[in-house]
N, C-alpha and C positions, 0 to 999 in steps of 0.2 A: 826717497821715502822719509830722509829723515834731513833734509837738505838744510842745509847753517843751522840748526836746532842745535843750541848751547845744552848739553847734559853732564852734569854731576854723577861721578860714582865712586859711592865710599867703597876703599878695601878693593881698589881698582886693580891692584897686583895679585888678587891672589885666584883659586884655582875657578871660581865662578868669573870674578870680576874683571880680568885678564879678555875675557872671552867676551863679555858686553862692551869692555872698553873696542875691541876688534871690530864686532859688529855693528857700535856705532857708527865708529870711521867708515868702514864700506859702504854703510849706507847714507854718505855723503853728512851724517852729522860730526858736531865738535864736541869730542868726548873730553872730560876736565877728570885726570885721576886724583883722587881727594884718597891718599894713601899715608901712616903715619911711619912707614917704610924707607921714607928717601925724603930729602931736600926737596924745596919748591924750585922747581922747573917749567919758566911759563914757556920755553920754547920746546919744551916737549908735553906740555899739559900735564904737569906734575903738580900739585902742593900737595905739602905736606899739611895734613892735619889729623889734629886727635879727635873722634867725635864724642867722647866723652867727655871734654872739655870747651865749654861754653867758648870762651874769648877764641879757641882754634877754631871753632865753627865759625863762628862771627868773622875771622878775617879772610876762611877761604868765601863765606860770601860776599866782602868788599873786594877781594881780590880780582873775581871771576867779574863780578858789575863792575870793576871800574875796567877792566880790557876787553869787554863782552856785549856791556850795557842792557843785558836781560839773562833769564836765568827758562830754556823751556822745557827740562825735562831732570829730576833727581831717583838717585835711584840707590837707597839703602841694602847696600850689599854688605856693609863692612861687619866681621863676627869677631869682637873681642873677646875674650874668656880668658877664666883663669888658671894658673897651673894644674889646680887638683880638677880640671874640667873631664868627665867621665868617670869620676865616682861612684860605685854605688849606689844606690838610694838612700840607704839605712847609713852609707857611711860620709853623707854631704853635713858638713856644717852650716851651721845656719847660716854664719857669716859668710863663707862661700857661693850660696843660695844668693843671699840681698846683693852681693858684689855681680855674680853674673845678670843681676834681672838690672840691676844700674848698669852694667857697660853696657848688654845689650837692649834691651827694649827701652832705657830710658835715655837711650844715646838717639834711639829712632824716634822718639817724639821730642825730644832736643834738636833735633835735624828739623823735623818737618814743622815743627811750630815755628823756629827761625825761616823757611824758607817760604812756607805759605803766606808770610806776611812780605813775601815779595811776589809771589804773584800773583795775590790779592791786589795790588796794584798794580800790576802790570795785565790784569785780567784774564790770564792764560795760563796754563802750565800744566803738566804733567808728574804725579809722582807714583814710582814703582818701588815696594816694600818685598824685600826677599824675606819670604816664608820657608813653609816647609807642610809635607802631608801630614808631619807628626803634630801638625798646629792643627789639624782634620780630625786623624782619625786617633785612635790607641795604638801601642806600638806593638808590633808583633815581636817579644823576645826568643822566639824557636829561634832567628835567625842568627843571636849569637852566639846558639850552643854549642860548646865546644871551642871558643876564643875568652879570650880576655877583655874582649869588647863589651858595651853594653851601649845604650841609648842613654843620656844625662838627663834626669829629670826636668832642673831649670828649661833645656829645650823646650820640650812641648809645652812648658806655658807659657813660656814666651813667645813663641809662631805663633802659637794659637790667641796671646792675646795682640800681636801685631796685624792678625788678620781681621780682625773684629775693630780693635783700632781705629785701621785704613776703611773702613766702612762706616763708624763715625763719622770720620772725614771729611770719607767722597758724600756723605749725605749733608756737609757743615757747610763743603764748600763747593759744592754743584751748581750753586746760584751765581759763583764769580768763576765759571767757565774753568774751573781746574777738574782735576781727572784723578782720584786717588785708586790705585790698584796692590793686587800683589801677585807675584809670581809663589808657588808653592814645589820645590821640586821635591823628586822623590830622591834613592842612592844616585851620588855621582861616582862615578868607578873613580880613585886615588890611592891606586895599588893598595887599596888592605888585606887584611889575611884570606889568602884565596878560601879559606873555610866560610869566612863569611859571605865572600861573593858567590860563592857556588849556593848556597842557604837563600841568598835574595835572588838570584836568577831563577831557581826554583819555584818560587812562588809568585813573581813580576809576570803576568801575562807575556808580555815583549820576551821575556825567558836575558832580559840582559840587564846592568844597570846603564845609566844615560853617562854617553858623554859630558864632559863639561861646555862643547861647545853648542850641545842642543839645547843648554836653560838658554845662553843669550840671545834667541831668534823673539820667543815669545816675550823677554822683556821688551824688545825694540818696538815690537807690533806694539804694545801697551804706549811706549813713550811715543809713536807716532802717530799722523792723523789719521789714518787706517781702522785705527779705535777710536775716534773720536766723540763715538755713544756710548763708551763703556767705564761706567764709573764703579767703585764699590765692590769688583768682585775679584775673586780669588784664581786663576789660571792653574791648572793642575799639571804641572810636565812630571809625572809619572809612571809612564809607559805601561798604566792599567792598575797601579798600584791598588789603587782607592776604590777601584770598580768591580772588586771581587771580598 
């Protein structure tokens, strides 16, 4: 399904990206993990790179073209943030605010404006942006009642402006044969305070939160030819979230 198809994934080690890097491979594509976790390792398909950092983007894409020689599928996983990341509302500073909307949604159009101008010449390609439902819908705080949890503001404007983004995009770049999408998941179970999970099962139709390893199915459909009339739109792995 996804036979010698070269794919990019930022943030390939961790608890989403792990699971596309996986599924890539089985489905006979060359997963490239772009992780800023570990040393570059091209015999195990490691670099290291920071995507906040222009020159680091730029050398895992010389990197990957010069042992690859095409680039068919990227996929913006990687979620930097910073220490005071889930703060209150009333208690984010502002500087905290511009810092996480620059790691992540300005790392993700740093990412895909570098990359789209390679396959803009190379006339093909595919790019998958990880969202989120909170980039959809409003959030429902019943579900932290009673934790120390909450939902971080910066989030939901950032998915949500990542999702709108990738639909500029896919409609910029639909004429040179590329594919802009995004995957939107809803909770991935990562052992949190069973108070909070028992509060989201409750309400998730499915009555469960999703594995980590059912987001990477529907990225892969996206980076493969399987979709290849599906530009522009938003994938919900949800288990019903958004449908009630």
């Amino acid at each position: 399904m996804l036979n010698n198809k070269i794919i990019i994934v930022t943030g390939g080690s961790g608890l989403i990206g792990k699971e596309i890097i996986s599924d890539i491979t089985k489905k006979n594509g060359i997963a490239i993990n772009a992780d800023i976790n570990f040393e570059t390792n091209l015999n195990l398909k490691q670099i290291k790179c920071d995507i906040t950092n222009q020159d680091s983007i730029d050398s895992l894409l010389e990197i990957v073209l010069k042992n690859y020689h095409k680039i068919d599928g990227f996929v913006n996983n990687a979620y930097p943030r910073t220490a005071d990341w889930g703060n209150k509302f009333e208690d984010i500073k502002f500087e905290s605010w511009q810092k996480n909307v620059d790691l992540q949604m300005n790392s993700v159009f740093l990412c895909c404006q570098k990359v789209l101008k390679i396959m803009k010449n190379q006339q093909f390609g595919s790019i998958v942006n990880i969202a989120s439902i909170y980039g959809c819908v409003g959030v429902d705080f019943s579900i932290y009642e009673h934790t120390a949890m909450t939902n971080p503001a910066p989030y939901s404007a950032i998915k949500g402006g990542i999702i709108n983004f990738s639909k500029y995009l896919a409609s910029l770049y639909g004429k040179d044969n590329i594919r802009i999408n995004c995957v939107s998941p809803g909770g991935v179970f990562d052992n949190q305070n069973p108070v909070f999970v028992k509060n989201y099962e409750n309400k998730v139709p499915l009555k469960r939160m999703a594995r980590n390893n059912e987001i990477a199915p529907p990225v892969t459909f996206l980076l493969s030819d399987e979709s290849s009339y599906i530009t522009g739109h938003n994938l919900l792995v949800d288990g019903g979230w958004t449908a009630i």
